[in-house]
C-alpha positions as CSV (number, residue, x, y, z in Angstrom):
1,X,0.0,0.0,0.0
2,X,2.9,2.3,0.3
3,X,3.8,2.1,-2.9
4,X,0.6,2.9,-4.4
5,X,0.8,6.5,-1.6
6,X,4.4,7.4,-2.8
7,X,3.6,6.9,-6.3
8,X,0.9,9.8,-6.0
9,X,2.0,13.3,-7.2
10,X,0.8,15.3,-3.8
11,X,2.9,14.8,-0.6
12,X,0.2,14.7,1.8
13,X,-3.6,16.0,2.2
14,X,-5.2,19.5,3.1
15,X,-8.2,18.6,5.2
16,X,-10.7,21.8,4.5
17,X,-12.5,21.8,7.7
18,X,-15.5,22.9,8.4
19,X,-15.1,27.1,8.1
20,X,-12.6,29.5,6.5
21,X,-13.8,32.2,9.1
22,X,-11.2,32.1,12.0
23,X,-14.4,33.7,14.4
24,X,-16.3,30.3,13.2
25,X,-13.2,28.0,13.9
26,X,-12.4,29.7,17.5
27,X,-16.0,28.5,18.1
28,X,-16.3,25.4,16.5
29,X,-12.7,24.2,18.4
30,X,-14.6,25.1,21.7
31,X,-17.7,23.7,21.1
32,X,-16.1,20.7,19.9
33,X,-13.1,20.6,22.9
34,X,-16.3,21.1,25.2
35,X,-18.1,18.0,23.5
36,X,-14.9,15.8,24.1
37,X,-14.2,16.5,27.3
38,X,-17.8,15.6,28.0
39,X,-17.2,12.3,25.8
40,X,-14.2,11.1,28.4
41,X,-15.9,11.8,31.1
42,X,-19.0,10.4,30.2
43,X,-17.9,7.0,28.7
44,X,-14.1,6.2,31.2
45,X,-17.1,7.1,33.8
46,X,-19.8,4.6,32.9
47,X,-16.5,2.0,32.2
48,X,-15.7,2.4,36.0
49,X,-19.3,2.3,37.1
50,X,-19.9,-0.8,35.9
51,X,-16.4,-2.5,36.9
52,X,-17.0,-1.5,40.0
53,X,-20.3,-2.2,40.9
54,X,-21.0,-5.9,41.2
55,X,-24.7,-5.9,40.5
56,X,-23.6,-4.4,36.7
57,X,-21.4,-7.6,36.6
58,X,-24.2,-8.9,33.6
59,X,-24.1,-9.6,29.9
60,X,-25.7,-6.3,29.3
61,X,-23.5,-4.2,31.0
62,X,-20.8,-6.4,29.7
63,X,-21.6,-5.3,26.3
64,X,-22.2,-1.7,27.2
65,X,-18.5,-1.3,29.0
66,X,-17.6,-2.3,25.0
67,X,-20.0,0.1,23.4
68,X,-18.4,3.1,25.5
69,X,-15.1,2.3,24.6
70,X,-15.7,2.2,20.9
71,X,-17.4,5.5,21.6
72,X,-14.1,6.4,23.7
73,X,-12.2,5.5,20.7
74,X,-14.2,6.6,17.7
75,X,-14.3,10.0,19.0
76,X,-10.7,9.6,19.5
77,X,-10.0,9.2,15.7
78,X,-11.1,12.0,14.8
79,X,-11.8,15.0,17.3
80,X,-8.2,15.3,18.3
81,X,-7.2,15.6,14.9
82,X,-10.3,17.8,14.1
83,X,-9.5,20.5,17.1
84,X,-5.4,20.5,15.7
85,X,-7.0,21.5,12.2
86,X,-8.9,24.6,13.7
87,X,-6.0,26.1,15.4
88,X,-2.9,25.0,13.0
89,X,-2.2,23.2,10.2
90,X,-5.1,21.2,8.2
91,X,-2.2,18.7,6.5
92,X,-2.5,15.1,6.9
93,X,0.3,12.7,5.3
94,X,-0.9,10.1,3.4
95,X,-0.2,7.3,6.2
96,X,-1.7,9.5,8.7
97,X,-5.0,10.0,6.4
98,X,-5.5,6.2,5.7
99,X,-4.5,5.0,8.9
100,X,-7.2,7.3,10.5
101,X,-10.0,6.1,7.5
102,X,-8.7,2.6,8.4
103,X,-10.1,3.2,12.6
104,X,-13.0,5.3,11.3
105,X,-14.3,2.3,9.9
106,X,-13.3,-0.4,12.2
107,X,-14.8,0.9,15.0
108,X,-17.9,2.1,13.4
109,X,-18.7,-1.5,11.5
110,X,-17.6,-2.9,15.2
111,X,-20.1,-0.7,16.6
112,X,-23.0,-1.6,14.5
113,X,-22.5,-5.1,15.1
114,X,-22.2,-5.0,18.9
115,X,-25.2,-2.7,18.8
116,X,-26.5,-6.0,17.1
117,X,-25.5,-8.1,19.7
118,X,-27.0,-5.7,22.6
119,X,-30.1,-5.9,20.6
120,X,-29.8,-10.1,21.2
121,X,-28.8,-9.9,24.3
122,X,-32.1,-7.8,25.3
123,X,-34.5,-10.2,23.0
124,X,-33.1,-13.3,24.9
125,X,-34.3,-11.1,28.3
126,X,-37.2,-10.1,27.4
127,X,-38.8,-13.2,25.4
128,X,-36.9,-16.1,27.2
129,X,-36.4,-14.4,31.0
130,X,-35.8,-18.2,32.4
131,X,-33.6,-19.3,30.3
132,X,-31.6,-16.0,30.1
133,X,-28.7,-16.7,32.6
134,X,-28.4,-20.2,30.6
135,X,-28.2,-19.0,26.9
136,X,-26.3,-15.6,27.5
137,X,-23.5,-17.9,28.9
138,X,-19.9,-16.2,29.3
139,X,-18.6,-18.4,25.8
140,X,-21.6,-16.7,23.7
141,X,-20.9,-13.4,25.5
142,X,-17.4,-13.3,24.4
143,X,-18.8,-14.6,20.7
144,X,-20.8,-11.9,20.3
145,X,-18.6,-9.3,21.5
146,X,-15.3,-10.7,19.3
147,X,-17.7,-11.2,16.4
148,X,-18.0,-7.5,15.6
149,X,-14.7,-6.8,16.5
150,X,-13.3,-9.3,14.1
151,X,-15.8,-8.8,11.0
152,X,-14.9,-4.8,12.0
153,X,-11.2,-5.2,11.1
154,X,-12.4,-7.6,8.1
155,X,-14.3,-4.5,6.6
156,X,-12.0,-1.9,7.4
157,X,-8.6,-3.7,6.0
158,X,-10.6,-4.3,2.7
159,X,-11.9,-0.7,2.1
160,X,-8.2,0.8,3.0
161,X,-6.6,-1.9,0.8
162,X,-8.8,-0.5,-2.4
163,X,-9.1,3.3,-1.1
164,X,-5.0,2.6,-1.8
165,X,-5.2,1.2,-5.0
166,X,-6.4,4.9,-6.2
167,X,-4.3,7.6,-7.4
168,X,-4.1,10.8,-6.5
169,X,-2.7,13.1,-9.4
170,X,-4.3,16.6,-9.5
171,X,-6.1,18.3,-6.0
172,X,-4.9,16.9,-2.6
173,X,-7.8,18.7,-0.7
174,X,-10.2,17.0,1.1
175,X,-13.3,19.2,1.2
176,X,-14.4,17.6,4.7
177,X,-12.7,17.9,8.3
178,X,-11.5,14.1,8.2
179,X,-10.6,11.1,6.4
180,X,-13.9,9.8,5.0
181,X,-14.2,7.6,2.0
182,X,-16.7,9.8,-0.1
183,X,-15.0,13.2,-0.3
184,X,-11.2,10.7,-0.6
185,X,-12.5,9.0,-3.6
186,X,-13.8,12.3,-5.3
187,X,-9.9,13.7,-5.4
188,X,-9.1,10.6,-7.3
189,X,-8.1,10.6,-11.2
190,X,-8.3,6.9,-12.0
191,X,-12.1,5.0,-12.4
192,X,-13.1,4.7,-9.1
193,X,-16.7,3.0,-10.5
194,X,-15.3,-0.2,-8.8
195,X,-13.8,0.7,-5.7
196,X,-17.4,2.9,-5.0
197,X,-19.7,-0.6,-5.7
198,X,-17.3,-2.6,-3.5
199,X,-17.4,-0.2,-0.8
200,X,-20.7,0.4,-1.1
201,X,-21.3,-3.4,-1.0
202,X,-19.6,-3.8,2.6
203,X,-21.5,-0.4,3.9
204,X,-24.8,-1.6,2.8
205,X,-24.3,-5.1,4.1
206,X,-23.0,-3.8,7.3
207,X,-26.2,-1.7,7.6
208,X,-28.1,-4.5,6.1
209,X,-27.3,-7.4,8.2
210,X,-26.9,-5.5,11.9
211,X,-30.3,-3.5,11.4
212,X,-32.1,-6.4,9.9
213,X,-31.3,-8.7,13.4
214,X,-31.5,-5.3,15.3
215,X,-35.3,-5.3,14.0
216,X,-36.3,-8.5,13.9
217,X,-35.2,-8.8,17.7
218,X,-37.1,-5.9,18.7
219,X,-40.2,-7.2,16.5
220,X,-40.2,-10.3,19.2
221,X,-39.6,-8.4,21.8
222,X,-42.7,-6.3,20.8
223,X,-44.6,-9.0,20.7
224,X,-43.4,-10.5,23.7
225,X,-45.1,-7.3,25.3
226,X,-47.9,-6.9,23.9
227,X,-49.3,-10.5,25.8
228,X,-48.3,-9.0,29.1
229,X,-51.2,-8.4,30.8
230,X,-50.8,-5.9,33.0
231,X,-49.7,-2.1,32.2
232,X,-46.7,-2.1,34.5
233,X,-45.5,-5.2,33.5
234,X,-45.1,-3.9,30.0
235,X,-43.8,-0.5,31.3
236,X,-41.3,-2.1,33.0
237,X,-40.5,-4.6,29.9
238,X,-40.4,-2.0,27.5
239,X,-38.1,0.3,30.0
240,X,-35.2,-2.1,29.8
241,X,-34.4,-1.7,26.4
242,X,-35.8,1.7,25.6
243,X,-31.9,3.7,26.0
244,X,-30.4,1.0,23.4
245,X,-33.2,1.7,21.0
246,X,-32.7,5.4,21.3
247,X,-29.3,4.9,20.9
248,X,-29.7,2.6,17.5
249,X,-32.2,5.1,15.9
250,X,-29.8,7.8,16.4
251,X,-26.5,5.7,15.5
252,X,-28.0,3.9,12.0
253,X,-30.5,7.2,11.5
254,X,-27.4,9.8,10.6
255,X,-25.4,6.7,9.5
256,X,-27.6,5.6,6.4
257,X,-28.2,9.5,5.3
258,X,-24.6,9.5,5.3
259,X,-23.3,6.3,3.6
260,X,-26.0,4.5,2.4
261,X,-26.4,6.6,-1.0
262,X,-24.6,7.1,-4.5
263,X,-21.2,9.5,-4.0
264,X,-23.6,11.5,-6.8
265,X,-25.8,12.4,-4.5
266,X,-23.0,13.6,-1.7
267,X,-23.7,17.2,-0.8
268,X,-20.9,18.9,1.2
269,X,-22.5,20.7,3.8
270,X,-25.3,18.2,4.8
271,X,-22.9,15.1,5.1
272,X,-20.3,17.3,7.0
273,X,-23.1,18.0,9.7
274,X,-24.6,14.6,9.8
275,X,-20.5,13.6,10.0
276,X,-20.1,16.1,12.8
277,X,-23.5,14.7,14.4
278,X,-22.0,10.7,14.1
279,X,-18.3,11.0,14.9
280,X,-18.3,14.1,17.5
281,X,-21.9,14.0,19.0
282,X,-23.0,10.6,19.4
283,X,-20.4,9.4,21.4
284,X,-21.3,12.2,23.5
285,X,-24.7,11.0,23.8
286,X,-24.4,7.2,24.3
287,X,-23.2,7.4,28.0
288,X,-25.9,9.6,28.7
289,X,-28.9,7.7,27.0
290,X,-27.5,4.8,28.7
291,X,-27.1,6.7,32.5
292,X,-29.8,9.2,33.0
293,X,-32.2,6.9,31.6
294,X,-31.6,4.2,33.6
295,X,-32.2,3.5,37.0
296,X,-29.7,0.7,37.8
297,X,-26.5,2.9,36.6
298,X,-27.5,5.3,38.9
299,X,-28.3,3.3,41.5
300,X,-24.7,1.8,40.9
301,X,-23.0,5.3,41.2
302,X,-24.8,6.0,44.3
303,X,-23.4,2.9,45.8
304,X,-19.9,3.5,44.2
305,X,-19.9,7.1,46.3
306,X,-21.5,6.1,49.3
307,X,-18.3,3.0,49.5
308,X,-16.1,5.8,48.3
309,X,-17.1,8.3,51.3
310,X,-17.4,5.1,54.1
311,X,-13.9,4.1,52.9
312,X,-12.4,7.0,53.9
């Protein structure tokens, strides 16, 4: 692949940003320093939470200590690098641009999987409540969480390997704040007709497969509630998965008006907001759908302080 980079007749990339106006940038890098911050806090917190709260010690919490460090990481990809490009420099080398495409997309197909798997995980609950402490053993726990890890890399190795095939011979500017695929394959000056179909191939299936099992596990789940009898049994049914299915419509909401479309139809300042909204504000959001909305993380960090303060 490094041949293919230093066979290209630009050094490195200019990553446009977001704004030319320095007032707009000052702005953005606070907002966005603000929103990153909160993103540490919020997801190392909810890691510690449930590691030290024994009654979190289950496959659900098991899979959400995963979902904030993907969150942790995903952020980490690109808002670091984002926040550099509003005060300094907007270059990128080639290894750096490709390497940072290559954990854009790892961690986001690893995400939509393990979203996938939480979605599992809360049908086997729900519709099989006896049974639930037998079938979510430890061994399909650690399936389902290496699963999206592994099918993750898989997809990501593949797109970088063909995003390198490309050449890049006239403009090395990126007309987006990071390395994504659509505004990379539109500075290219070879036929990129099969590189988009193969990419678009692994993005839809990725979307595809995850949102299909994502549905048809909340479809039984649904149905599973609708026989409960009474109205608080429901309630409180329906309450246990009700943060993880805000958190998938956001997630695969701005994710499909992003990527699951024609690079024709790419529009600069709509897929830099619903990029901004996906890699900068969502993992913002995740550990707070998944704390102020439930009662048993905050329960948890209520006992967490209260050993904290009789410890001392």
């Amino acid at each position: 692949m490094m041949g293919t980079w230093n066979n290209t007749n630009v050094p490195d990339f200019i990553l446009m940003g977001l704004s030319d106006s320095e007032e707009i940038q000052m702005a953005l890098f606070m907002l966005f320093f603000l929103i990153y911050v909160i993103t540490m806090l919020g997801n190392v917190g909810m890691i510690l939470i449930i590691r030290l709260d024994l009654q979190l010690h289950t496959p659900m919490y098991f899979f959400l200590i995963h979902l904030s460090f993907i969150d942790l990481s995903y952020s980490t990809v690109v808002t670091p690098k984002t926040l550099a490009n509003l005060l300094t420099s907007n270059s990128i080398s080639f290894t750096g641009c490709f390497a940072q495409m290559f954990f854009f997309v790892f961690l986001g197909t690893a995400e939509c999987y393990l979203l996938s798997s939480m979605a599992y995980d809360r049908y086997v609950a729900i519709c099989s409540p006896l049974h639930y402490p037998v079938i979510m053993s430890k061994s399909l726990c650690r399936a389902l969480l290496t699963g999206p890890y592994v099918i993750g890399f898989m997809d990501s190795f593949v797109n970088v390997v063909c995003m390198s095939r490309l050449h890049f011979c006239e403009s090395n500017i990126i007309h987006h704040f990071f390395c994504d695929t659509s505004p990379i394959l539109a500075l290219s000056c070879t036929d990129t007709y099969n590189t988009e179909i193969l990419i678009f191939i692994i993005a839809g299936s990725t979307l595809m497969v995850s949102l299909f099992t994502i549905s048809a596990s909340y479809m039984c789940i649904l149905s599973t509630i609708l026989k409960i009898n009474s109205t608080s049994g429901k309630q409180k049914a329906f309450s246990t998965c009700t943060s993880h299915l805000l958190g998938v419509t956001i997630f695969y909401g701005t994710m499909i008006f992003t990527y699951l479309k024609p690079r024709k139809s790419y529009s600069l300042g709509r897929d830099q907001v619903a990029s901004v909204f996906y890699t900068i504000v969502i993992p913002m959001l995740n550990p707070l759908i998944y704390s102020l909305r439930n009662k048993e993380v905050k329960n948890a960090l209520i006992r967490v302080m209260q050993r904290r303060q009789d410890s001392r």
